[in-house]
VOPAGU-2260 file (C-alpha; in pm, 1 decimal, decimal comma):
REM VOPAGU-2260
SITE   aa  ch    i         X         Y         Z
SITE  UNK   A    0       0,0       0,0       0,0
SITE  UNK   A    1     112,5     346,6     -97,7
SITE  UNK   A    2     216,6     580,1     194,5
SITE  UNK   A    3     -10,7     849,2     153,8
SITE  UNK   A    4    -302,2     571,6     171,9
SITE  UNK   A    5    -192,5     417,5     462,0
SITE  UNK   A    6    -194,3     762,2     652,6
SITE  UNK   A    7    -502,5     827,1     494,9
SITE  UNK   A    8    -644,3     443,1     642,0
SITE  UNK   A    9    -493,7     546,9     980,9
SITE  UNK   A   10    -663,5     877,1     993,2
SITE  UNK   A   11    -971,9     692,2     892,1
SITE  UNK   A   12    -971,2     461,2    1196,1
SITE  UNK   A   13    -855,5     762,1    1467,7
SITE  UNK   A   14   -1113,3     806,3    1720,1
SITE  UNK   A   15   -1084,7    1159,3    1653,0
SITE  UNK   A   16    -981,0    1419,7    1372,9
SITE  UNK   A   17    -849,6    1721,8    1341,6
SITE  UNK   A   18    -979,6    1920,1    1022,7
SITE  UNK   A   19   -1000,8    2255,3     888,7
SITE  UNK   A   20   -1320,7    2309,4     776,4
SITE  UNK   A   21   -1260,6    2613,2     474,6
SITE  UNK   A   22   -1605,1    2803,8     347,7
SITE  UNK   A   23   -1644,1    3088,9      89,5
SITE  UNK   A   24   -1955,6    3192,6       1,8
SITE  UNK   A   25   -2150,6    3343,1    -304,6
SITE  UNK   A   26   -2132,4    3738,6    -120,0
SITE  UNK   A   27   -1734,8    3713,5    -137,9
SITE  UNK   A   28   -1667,3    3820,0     152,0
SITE  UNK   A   29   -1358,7    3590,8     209,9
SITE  UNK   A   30   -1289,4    3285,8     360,0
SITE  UNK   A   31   -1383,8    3118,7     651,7
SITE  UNK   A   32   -1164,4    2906,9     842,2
SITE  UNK   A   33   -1250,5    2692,6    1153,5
SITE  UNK   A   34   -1045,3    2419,1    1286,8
SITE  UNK   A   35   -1248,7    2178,1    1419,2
SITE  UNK   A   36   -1195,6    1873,3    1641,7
SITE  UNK   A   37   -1394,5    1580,8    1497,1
SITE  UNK   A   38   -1527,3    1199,5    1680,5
SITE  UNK   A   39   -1742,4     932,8    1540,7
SITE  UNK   A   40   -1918,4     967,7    1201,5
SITE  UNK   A   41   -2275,2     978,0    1125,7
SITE  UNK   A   42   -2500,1    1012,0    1378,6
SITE  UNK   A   43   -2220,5     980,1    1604,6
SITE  UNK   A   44   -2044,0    1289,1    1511,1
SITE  UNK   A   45   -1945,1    1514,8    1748,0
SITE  UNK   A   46   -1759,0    1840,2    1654,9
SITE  UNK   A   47   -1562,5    2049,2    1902,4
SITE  UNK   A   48   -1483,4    2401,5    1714,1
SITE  UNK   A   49   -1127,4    2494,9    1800,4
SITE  UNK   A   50   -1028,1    2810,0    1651,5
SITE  UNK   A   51   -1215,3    3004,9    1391,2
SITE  UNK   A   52   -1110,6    3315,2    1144,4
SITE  UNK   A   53   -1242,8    3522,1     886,7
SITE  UNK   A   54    -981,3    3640,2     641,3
SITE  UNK   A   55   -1153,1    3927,6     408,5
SITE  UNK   A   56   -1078,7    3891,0      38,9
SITE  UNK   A   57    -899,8    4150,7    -105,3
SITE  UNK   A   58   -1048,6    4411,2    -309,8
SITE  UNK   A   59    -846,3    4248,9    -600,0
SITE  UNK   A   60    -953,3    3883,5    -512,4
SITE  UNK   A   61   -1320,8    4002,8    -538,9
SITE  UNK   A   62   -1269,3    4187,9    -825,2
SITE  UNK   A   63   -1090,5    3881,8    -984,2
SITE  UNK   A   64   -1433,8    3674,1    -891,4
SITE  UNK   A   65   -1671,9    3905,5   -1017,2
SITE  UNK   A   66   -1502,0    3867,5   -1373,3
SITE  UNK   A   67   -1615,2    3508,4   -1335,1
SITE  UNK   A   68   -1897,5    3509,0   -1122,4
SITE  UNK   A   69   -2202,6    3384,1   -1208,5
SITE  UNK   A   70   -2137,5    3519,8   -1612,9
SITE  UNK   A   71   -2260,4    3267,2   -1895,6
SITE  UNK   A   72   -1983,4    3432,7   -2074,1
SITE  UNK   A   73   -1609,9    3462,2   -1955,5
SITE  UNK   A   74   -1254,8    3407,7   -2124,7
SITE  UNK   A   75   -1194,4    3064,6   -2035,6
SITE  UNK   A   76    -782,4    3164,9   -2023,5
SITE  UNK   A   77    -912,4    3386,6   -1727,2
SITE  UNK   A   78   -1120,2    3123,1   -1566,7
SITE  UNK   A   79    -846,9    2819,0   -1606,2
SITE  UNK   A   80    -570,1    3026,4   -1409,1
SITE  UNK   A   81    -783,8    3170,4   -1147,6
SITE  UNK   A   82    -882,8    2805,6   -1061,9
SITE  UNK   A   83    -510,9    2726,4    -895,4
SITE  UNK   A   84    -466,4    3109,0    -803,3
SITE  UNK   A   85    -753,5    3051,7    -557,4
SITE  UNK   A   86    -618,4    2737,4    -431,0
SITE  UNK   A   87    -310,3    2912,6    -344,5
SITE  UNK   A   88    -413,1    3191,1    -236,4
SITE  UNK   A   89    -642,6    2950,7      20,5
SITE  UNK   A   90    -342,9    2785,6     118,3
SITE  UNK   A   91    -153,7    3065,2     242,1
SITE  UNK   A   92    -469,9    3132,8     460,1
SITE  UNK   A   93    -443,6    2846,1     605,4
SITE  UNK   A   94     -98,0    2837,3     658,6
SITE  UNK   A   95    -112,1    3184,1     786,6
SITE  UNK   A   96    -364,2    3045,6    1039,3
SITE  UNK   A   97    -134,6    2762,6    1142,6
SITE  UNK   A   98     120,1    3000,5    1227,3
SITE  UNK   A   99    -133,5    3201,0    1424,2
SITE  UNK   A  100    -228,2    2908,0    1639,2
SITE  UNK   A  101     106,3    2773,6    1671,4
SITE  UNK   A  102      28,7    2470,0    1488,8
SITE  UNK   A  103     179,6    2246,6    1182,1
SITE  UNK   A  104      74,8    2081,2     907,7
SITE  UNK   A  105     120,0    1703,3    1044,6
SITE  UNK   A  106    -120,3    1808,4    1338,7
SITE  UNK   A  107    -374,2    1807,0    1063,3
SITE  UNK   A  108    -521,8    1567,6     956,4
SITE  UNK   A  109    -732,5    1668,7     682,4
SITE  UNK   A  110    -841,2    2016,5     506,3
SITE  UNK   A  111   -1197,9    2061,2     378,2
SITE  UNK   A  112   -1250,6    2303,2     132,8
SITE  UNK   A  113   -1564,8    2411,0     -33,9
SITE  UNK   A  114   -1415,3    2619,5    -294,4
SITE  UNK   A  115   -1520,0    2955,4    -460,6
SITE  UNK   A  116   -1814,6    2887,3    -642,8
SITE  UNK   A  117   -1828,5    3069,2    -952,4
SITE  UNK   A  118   -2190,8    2906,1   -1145,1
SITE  UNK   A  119   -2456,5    2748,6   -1004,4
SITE  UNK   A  120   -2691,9    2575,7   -1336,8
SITE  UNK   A  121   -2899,0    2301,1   -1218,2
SITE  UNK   A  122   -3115,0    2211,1   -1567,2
SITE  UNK   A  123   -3416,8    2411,9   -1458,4
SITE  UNK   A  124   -3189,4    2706,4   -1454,5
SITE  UNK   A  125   -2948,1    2649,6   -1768,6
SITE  UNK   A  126   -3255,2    2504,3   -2014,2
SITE  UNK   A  127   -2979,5    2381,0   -2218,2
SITE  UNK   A  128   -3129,9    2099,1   -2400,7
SITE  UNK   A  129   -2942,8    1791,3   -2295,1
SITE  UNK   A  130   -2755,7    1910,1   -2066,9
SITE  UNK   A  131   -2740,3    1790,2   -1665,5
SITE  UNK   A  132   -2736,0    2005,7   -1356,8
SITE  UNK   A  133   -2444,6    2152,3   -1265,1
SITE  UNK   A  134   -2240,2    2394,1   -1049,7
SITE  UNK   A  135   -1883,3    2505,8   -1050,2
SITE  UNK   A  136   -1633,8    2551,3    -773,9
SITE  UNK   A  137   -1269,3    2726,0    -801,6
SITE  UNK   A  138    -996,3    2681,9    -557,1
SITE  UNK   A  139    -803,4    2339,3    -663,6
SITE  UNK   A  140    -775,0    2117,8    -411,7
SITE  UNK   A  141    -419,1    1952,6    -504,0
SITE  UNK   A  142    -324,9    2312,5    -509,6
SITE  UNK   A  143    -403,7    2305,3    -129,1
SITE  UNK   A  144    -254,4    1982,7     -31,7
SITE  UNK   A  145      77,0    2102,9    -198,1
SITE  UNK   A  146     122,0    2410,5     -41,4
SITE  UNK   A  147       3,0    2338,2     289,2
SITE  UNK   A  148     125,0    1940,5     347,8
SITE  UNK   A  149    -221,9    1860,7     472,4
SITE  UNK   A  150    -480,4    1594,6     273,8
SITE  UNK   A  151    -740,1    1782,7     174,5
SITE  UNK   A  152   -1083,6    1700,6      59,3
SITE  UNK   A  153   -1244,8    1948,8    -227,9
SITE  UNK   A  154   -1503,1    1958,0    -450,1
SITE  UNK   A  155   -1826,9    1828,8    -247,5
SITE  UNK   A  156   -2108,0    1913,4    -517,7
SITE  UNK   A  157   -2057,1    1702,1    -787,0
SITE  UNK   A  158   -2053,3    1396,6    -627,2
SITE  UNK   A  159   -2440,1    1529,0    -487,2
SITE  UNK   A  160   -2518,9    1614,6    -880,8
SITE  UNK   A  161   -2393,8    1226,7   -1011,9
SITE  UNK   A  162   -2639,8    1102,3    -764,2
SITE  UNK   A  163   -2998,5    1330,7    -884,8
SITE  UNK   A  164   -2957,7    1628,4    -695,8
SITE  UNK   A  165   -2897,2    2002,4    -772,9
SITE  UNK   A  166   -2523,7    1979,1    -606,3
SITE  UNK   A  167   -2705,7    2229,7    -342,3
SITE  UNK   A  168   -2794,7    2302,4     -48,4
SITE  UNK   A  169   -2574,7    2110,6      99,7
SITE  UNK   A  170   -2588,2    2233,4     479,4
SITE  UNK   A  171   -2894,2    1930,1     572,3
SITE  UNK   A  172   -2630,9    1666,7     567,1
SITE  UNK   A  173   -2392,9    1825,7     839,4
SITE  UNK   A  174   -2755,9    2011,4     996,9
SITE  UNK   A  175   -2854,7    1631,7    1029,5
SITE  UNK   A  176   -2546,5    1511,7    1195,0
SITE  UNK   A  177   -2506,3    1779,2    1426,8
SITE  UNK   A  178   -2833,8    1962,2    1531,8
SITE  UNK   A  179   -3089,7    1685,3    1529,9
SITE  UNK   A  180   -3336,7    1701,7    1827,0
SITE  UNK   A  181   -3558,7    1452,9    1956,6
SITE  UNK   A  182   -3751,2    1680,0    2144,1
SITE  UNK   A  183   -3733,6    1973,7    1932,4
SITE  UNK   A  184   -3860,5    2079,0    1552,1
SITE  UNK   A  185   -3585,3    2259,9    1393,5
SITE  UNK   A  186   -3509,6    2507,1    1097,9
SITE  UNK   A  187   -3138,7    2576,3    1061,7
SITE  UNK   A  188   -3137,4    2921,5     861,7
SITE  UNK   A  189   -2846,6    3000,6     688,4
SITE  UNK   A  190   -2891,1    3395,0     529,2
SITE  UNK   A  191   -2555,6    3389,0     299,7
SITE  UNK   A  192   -2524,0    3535,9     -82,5
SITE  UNK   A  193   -2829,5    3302,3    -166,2
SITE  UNK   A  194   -3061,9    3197,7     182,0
SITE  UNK   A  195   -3162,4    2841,5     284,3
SITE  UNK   A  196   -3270,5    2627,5     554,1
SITE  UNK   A  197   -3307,7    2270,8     716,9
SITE  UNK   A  198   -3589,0    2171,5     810,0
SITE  UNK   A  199   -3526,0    1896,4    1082,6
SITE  UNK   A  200   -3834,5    1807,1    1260,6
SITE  UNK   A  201   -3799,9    1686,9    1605,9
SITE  UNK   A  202   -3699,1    1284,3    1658,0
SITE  UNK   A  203   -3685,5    1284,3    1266,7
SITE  UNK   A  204   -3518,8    1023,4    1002,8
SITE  UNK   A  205   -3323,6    1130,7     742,8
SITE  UNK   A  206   -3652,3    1105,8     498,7
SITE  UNK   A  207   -3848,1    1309,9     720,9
SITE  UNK   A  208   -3581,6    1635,6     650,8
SITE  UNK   A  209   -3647,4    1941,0     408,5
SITE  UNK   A  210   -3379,0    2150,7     260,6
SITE  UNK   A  211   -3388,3    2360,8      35,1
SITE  UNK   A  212   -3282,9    2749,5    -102,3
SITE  UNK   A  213   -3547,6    3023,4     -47,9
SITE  UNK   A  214   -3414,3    3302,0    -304,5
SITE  UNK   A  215   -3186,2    3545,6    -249,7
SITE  UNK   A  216   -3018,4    3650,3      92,9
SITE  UNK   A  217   -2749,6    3952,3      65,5
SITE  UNK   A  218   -2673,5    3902,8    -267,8
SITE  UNK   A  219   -2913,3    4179,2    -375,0
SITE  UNK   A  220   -2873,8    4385,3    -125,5
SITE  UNK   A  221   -2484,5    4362,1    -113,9
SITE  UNK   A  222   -2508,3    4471,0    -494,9
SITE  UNK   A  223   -2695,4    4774,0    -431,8
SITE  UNK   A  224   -2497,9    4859,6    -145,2
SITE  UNK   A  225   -2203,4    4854,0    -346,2
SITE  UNK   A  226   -2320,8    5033,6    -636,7
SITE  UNK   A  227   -2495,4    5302,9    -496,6
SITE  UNK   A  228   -2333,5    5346,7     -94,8
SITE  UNK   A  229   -1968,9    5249,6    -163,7
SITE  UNK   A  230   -1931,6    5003,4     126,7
SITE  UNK   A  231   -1957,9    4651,8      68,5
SITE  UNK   A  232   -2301,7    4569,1     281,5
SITE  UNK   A  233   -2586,1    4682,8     500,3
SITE  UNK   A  234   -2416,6    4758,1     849,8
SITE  UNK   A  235   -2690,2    4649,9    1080,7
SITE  UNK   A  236   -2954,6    4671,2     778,9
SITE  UNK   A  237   -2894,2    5070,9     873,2
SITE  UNK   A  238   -2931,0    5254,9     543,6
SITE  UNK   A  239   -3262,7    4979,7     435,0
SITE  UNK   A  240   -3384,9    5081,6     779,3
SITE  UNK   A  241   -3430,6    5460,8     633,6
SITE  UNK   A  242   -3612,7    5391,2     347,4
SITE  UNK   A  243   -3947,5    5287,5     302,1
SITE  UNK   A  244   -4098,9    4956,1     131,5
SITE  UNK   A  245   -4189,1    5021,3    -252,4
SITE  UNK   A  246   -4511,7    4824,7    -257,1
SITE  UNK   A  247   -4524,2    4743,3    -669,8
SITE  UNK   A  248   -4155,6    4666,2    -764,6
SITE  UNK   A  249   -4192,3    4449,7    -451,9
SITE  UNK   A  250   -4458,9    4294,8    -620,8
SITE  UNK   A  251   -4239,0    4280,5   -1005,6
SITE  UNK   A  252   -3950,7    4106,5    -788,3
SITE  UNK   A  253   -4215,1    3850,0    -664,1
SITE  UNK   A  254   -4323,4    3742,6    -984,1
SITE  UNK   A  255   -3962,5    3546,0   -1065,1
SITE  UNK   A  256   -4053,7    3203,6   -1107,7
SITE  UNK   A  257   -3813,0    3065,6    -891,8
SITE  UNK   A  258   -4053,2    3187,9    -616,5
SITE  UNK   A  259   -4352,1    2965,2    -784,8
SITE  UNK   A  260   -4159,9    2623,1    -786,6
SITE  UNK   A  261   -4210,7    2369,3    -511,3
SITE  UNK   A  262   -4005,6    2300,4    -247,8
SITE  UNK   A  263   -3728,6    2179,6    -246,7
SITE  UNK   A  264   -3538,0    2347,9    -480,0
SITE  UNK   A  265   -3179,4    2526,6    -537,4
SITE  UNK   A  266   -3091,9    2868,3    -676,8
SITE  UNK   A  267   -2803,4    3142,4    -716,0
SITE  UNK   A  268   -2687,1    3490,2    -807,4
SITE  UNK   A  269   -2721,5    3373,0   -1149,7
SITE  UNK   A  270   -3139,7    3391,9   -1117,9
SITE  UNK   A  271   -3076,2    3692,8    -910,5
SITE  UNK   A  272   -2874,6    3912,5   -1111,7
SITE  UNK   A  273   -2886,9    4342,4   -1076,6
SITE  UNK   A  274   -3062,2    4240,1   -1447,1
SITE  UNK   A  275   -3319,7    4107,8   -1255,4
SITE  UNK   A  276   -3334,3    4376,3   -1042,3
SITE  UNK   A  277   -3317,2    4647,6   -1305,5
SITE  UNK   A  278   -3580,8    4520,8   -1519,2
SITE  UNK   A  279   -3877,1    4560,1   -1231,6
SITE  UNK   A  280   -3724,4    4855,7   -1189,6
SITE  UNK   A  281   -3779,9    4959,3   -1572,3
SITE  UNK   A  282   -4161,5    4830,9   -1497,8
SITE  UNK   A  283   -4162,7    5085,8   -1257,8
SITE  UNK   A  284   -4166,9    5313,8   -1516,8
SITE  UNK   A  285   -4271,1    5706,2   -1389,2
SITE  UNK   A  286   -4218,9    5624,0   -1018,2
SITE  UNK   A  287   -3938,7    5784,2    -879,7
SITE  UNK   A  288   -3784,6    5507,1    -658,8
SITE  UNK   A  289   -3534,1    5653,2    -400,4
SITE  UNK   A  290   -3225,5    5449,9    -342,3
SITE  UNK   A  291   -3294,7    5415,8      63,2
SITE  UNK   A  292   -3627,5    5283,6     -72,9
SITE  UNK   A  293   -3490,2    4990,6    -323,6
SITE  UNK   A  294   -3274,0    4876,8     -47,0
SITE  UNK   A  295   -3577,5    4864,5     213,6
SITE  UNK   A  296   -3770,4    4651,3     -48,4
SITE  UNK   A  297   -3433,5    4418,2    -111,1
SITE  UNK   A  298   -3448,1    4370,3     258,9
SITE  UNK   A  299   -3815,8    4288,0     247,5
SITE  UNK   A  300   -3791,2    4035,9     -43,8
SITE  UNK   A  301   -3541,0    3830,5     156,4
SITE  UNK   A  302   -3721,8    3805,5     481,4
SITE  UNK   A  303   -4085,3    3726,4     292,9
SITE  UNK   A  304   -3938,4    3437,7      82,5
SITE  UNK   A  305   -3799,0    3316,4     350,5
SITE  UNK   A  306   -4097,0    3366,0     573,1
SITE  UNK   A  307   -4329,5    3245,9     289,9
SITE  UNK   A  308   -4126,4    2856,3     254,5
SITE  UNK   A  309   -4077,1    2828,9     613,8
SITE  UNK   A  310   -4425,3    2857,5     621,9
SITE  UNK   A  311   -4470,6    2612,3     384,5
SITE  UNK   A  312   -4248,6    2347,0     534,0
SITE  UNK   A  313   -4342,3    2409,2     853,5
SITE  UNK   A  314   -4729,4    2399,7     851,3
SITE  UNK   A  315   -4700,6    2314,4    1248,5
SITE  UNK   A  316   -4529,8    2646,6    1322,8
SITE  UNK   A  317   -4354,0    2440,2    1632,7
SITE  UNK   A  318   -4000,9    2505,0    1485,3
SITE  UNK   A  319   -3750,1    2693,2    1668,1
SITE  UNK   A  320   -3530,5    2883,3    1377,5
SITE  UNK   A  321   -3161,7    2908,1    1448,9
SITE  UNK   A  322   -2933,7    3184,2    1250,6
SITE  UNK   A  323   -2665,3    3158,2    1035,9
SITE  UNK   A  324   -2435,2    3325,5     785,0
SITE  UNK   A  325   -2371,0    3725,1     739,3
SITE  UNK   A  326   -2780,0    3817,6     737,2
SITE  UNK   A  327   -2793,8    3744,4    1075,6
SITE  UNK   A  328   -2598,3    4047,9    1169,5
SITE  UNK   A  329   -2867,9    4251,7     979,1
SITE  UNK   A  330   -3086,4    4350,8    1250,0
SITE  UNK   A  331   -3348,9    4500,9    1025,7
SITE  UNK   A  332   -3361,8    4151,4     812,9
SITE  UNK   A  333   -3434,9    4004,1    1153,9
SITE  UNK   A  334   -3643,2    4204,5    1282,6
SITE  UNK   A  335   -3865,7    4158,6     991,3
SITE  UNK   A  336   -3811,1    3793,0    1044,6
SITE  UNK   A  337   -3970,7    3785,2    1347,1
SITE  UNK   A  338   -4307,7    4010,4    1197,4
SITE  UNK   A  339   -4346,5    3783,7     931,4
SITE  UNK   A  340   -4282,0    3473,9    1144,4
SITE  UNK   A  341   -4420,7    3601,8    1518,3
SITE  UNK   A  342   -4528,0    3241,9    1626,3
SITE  UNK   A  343   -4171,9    3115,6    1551,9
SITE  UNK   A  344   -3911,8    3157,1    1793,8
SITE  UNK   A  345   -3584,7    3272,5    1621,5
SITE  UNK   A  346   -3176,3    3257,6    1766,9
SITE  UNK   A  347   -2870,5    3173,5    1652,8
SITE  UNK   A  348   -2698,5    2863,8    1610,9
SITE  UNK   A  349   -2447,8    2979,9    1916,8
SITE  UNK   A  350   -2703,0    2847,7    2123,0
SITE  UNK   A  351   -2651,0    2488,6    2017,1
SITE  UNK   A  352   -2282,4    2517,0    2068,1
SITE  UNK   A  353   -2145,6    2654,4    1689,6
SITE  UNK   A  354   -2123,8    3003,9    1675,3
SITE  UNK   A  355   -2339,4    3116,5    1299,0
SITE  UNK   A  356   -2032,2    3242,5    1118,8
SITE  UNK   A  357   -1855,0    2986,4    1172,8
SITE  UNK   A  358   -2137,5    2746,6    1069,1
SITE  UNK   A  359   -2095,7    2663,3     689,5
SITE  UNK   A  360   -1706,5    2599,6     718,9
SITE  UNK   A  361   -1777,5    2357,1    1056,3
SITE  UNK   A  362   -2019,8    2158,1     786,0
SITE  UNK   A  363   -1801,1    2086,4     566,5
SITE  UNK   A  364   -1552,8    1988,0     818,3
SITE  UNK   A  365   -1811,1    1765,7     902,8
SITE  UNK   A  366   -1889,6    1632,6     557,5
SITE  UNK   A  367   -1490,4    1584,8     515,5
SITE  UNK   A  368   -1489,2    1336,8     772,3
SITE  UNK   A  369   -1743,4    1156,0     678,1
SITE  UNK   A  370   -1594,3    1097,0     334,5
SITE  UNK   A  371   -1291,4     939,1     524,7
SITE  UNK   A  372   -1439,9     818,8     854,6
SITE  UNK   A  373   -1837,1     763,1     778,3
SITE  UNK   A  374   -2008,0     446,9     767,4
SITE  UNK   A  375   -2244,6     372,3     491,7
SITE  UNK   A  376   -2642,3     412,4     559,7
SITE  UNK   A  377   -2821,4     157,4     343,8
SITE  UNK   A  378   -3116,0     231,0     546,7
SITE  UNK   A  379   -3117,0     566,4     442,1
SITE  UNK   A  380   -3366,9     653,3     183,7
SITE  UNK   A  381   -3190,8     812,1    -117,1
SITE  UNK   A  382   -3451,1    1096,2    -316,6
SITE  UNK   A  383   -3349,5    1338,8    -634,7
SITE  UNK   A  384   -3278,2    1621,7    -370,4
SITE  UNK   A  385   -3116,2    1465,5     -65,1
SITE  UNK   A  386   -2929,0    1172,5    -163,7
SITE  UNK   A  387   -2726,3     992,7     122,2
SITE  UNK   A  388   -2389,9     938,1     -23,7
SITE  UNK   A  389   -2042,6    1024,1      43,8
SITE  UNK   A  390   -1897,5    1323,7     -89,1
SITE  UNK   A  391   -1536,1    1478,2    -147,2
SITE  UNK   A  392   -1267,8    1431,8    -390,7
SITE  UNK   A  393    -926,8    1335,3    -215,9
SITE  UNK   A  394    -563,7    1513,7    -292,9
SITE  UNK   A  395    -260,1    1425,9    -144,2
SITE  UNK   A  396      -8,1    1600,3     -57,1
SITE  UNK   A  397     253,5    1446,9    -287,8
């Protein structure tokens, strides 16, 4: 047997892991780091987070991304060298972060890293005839192992795609694993570029779970932010808080049909462009729209869809809703939240034990592991949205 594998075998059988869970989302904010301390697999798992960091992207990096991001046209030149740049430039993070916590690369024993994404298509999105669902991710995984020394596990969403799904949401298998109640119905509520939850009702099975996306989260809003405020998102929803609701190009932004399919279902920046945006705009045609006011009704979009497929996956209204990602620090998105949802009782996911910002990166940590450690689950039942199979593509160091 090769060297690397037999590590690899022996980290499999360790009673407990050490893995760096890495998460970058579709707002670009940067990337997430959170070293987590990992025993058992499945329903097993338990997941101790260590350390955790946020390391902002560069104005450049973003910049970079944008060229890419979520564009059904780009220079594929551009797009091929940006994959490893990404992957370095995640390495370095890490390694910077090893430094930090006076740690090195053999007291690692695995990296998981989610990647940039750059496309989400499933078919219902793409309509290209013939063609499957798909999503892409950027941020090379080998490109990691090299340049930190550490294993490191990449490229989670296809494997979910060559098994019926959409290759997203992918937060119900770790929300699952980790924040299962028997005593309590759950919705884990992640508010990111794009917003969706788990829906884990209390002493569930795996079949008895929900996921899916609910439209957009701070994607529009960050846009508008950045075009029209020059800073990078709503502090606190402050500057939405001083507008006021435009009732009709609410009502245009409703109509996208993404809102109209059944649940569960996947989206991305792609169906909710600034085109999209500007177009109900144009229909507003006459109506002088103030700025303050756009970004009010951006703010409003997010917390009804949300509100409106909670409602619809939760006809019981018995869940507790826990918070995650950057719209939780929007205290005006929350606080509309909790109008449009009064019977529900909403907090964050630091009250089970994982602070929300560090969330996403912890899960696929979690999803890491079990694509070295985790058992199979014939029992589980395998559907077109949520199918129960391992995930991760594996690259050594050397």
């Amino acid at each position: 047997m090769l060297d690397h594998v037999t590590k690899l075998s022996g980290i499999s059988r360790k009673p407990e892991r050490l893995i760096i869970g890495l998460m970058s989302g579709t707002s670009l904010d940067g990337l997430d780091i959170a070293l987590c301390l990992c025993r058992g697999s499945h329903l097993d798992t338990q997941v101790s987070l260590l350390k955790f960091e946020t390391i902002p992207y560069p104005v450049s990096i973003r910049n970079e991304i944008r060229n890419v991001f979520a564009q059904k046209k780009v220079d594929l030149q551009y797009l091929c060298a940006l994959h490893p740049k990404i992957g370095l430039l995640h390495a370095g993070y890490v390694n910077s972060c090893l430094k930090k916590w006076n740690l090195k690369s053999e007291d690692i024993d695995l990296i998981a890293s989610h990647g940039q994404t750059v496309m989400h298509a499933p078919a219902r999105l793409h309509r290209l005839t013939g063609m499957p669902d798909s999503t892409l991710q950027i941020g090379d995984g080998d490109h990691i192992a090299s340049h930190t020394g550490i294993i490191t596990v990449s490229d989670f969403r296809q494997k979910h795609i060559a098994h019926g799904g959409e290759g997203a949401p992918l937060a119900i298998y770790g929300d699952y694993l980790l924040f299962g109640s028997k005593e309590e119905s759950r919705i884990l509520l992640n508010i990111g570029g794009i917003a969706n939850f788990s829906y884990l009702p209390a002493a569930c099975e795996w079949e008895d779970c929900i996921v899916t996306d609910t439209g957009p989260g701070n994607t529009l809003i960050d846009a508008w932010v950045r075009m029209h405020f020059n800073q990078h998102y709503d502090k606190g929803g402050e500057i939405a808080r001083r507008g006021k609701t435009h009732t009709r190009l609410l009502s245009l932004l409703m109509e996208h049909p993404f809102f109209h399919h059944p649940i569960p279902k996947s989206t991305g920046p792609e169906d909710f462009s600034t085109e999209y945006l500007f177009d109900a705009i144009h229909k507003t045609v006459g109506e002088n729209i103030a700025k303050e006011d756009v970004l009010a009704t951006l703010t409003l979009l997010t917390a009804q869809t949300i509100a409106d497929t909670i409602l619809l996956a939760d006809l019981e209204k018995k869940a507790i809703i826990y918070l995650s990602g950057g719209g939780m620090h929007n205290e005006f998105l929350v606080e509309l939240l909790k109008e449009l949802l009064p019977e529900h009782l909403i907090a964050t996911t630091e009250v089970l034990g994982i602070p929300g910002d560090a969330k996403e990166a912890v899960l696929f940590a979690v999803l890491a592991n079990e694509c070295v450690a985790g058992t199979s689950n014939p029992s589980a039942s395998h559907n077109r949205f949520t199918p129960f199979v391992s995930m991760g593509k594996i690259s050594f160091p050397d």
